[in-house]
C-alpha positions as CSV (number, residue, x, y, z in Angstrom):
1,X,-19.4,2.1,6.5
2,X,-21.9,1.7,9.3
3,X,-25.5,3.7,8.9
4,X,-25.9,6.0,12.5
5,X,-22.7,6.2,13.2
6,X,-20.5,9.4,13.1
7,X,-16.8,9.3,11.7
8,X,-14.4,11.9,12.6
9,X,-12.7,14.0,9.2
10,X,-9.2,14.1,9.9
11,X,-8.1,16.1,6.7
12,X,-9.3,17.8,3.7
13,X,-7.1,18.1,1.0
14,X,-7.3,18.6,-2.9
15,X,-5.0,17.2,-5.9
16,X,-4.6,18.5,-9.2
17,X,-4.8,15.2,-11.2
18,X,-1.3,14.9,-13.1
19,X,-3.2,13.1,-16.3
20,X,-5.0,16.8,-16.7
21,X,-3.1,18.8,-18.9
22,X,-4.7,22.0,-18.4
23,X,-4.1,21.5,-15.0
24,X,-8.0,22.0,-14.3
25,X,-8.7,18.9,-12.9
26,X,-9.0,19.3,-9.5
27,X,-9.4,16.3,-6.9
28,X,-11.2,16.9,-3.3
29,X,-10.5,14.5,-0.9
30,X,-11.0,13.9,2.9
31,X,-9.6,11.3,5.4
32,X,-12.2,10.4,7.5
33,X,-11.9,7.9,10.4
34,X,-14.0,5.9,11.9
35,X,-13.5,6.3,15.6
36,X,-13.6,2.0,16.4
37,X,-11.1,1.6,14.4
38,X,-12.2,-0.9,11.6
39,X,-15.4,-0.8,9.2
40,X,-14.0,1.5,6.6
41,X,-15.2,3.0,3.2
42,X,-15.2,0.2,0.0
43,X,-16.3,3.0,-2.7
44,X,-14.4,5.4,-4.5
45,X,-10.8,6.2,-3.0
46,X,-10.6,3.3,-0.5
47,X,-7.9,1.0,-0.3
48,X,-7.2,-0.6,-3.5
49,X,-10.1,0.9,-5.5
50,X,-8.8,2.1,-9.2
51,X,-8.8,5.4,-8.0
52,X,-6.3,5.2,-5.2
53,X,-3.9,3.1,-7.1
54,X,-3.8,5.5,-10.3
55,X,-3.0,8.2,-7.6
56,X,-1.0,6.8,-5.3
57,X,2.4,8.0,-5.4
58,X,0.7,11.7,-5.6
59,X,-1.0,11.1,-2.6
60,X,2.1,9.5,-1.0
61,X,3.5,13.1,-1.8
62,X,1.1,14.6,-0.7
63,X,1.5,12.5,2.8
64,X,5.0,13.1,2.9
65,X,4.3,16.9,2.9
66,X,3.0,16.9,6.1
67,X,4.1,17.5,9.1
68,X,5.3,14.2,11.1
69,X,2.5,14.2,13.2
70,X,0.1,14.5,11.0
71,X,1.3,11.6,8.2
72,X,-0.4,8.7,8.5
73,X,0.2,5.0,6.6
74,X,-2.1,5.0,3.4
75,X,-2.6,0.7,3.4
76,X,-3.0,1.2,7.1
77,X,-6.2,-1.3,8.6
78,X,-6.8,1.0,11.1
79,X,-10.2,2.4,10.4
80,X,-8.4,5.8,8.3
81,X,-9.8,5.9,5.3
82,X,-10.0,8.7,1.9
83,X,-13.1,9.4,0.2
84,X,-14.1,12.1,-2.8
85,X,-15.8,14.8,-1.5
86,X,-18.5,14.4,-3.5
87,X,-19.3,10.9,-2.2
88,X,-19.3,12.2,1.3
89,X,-21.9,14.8,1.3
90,X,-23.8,12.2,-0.6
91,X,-23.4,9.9,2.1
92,X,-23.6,12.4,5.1
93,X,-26.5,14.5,6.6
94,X,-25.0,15.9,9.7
95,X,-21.7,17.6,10.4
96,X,-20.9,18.3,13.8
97,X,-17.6,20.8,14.6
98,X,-15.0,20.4,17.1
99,X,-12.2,23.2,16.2
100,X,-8.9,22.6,18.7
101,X,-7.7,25.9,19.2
102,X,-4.3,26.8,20.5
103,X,-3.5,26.7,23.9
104,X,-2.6,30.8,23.5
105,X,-6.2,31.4,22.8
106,X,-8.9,32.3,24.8
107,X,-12.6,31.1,24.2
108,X,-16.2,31.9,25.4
109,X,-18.8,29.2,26.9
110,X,-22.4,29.3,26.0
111,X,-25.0,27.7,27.8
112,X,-28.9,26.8,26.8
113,X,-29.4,27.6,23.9
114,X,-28.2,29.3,20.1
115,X,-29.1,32.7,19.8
116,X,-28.4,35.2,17.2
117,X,-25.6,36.5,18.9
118,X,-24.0,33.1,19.8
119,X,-24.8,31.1,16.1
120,X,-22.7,33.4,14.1
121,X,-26.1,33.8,11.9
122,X,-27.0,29.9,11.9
123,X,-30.8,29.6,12.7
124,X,-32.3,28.8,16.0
């Protein structure tokens, strides 16, 4: 990963580990992707770590439950990349949000500045 630089979370998702037998064992992942293309994650998760290979046909399922638009190659070297979720707000300090609405919906524009009634309760 590069220090400074921002990476774009295209899914969150969570597994139940199929090893767990009480079924407790829950696994919180996201995809991120870094927006270059290339310079991806080598921790936990990433391509060919011990993690990803014990899970891989459950997150090929998982894939495959998607709609088509939204699967995406798992081996792929195109900057796409998983990572626990626990590792990423380890490595993260900022999260900006970008929500794309429907087409159907109607928004509101702010300008200046965040006020309480603007922030949804977030601090100035």
């Amino acid at each position: 990963m590069i220090l400074n630089h921002s990476y774009g979370i295209n899914d969150v998702f969570q597994l139940i580990d199929p090893a767990d037998q009480s079924k407790k064992t829950v696994i919180k992942l996201l995809r991120l992707r870094n927006p270059w293309g290339k310079s991806e994650w080598l921790g936990a998760w990433s391509s060919e770590s011990p993690e990803l290979l014990e899970h891989k046909e459950l997150i090929k399922t998982y894939i495959n439950s998607l709609p088509p638009d939204e699967q995406f190659e798992l081996d792929a070297d195109d900057g796409t990349f998983l990572m626990h979720y626990d590792d990423w707000k380890d490595s993260f300090s900022s999260l900006f949000l970008n929500n794309d609405f429907p087409e159907d919906w109607t928004g509101v524009r702010f300008k200046s500045a965040w006020t309480p009634t603007n922030s949804g309760g977030l601090p100035n």
